[in-house]
C-alpha positions in Angstrom: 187.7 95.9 173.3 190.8 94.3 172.0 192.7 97.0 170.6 191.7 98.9 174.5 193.2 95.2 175.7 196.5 95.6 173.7 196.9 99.8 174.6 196.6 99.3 178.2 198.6 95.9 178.3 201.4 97.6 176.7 200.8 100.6 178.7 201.6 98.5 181.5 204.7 96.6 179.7 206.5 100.3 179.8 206.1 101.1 183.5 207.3 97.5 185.0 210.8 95.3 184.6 210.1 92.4 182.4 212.7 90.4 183.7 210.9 90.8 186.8 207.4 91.1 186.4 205.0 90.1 184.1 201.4 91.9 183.2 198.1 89.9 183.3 194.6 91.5 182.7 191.8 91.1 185.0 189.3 92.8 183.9 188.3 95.0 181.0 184.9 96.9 180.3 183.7 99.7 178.0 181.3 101.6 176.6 180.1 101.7 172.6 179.2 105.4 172.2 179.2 106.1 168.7 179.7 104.4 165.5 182.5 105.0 162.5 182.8 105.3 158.9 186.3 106.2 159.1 188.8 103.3 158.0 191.0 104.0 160.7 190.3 104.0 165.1 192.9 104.9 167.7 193.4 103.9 170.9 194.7 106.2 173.6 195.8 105.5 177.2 195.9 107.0 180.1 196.8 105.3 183.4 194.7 106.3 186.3 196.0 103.7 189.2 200.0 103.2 189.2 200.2 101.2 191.8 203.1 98.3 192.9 199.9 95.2 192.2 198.2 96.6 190.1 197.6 99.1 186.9 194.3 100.4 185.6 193.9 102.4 182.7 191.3 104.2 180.9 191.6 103.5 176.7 189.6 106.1 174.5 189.2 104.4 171.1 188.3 107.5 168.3 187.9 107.7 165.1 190.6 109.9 162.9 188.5 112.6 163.0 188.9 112.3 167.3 185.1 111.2 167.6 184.8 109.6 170.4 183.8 105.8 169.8 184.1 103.3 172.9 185.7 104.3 176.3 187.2 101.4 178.6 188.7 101.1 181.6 191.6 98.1 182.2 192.7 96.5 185.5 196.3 95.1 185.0 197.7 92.7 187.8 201.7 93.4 188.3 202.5 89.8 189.5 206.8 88.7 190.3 208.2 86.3 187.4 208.8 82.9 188.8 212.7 82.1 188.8 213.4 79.4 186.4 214.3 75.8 187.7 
């Protein structure tokens, strides 16, 4: 769940202005479907809501091999930075 976490945050990070808005996950969940022997997972992202509040991704974690192991979906909020004082 935290690597899924990280792809979809970042995911996020390269669609928004960072000197204007900032990313904050709301809520993540996922399945376990399969285990792995291989040394190595992957996560990969694919946005399925672009919207101007919010962001939510789906994040495929597989093995090397591109077994499936854990799918999870990520809801981003897209929130303004607050002007300094």
């Amino acid at each position: 769940m935290a690597l899924a976490e990280s792809v979809g945050s970042a995911g996020s990070l390269t669609l928004i202005d960072p000197t204007k808005f900032m990313v904050l996950g709301v809520e993540i969940s996922g399945s376990h479907v399969a285990t792995t022997k291989e040394n190595e997972v992957f996560g990969i992202g694919t946005i399925v809501h672009k919207g101007a509040t919010s962001h939510v991704w789906e994040i495929r974690i597989e093995d090397k091999t591109g077994k499936l192991i854990s799918v999870c979906r990520l809801t981003n909020r897209i929130v303004p930075v607050k002007p300094e004082k």
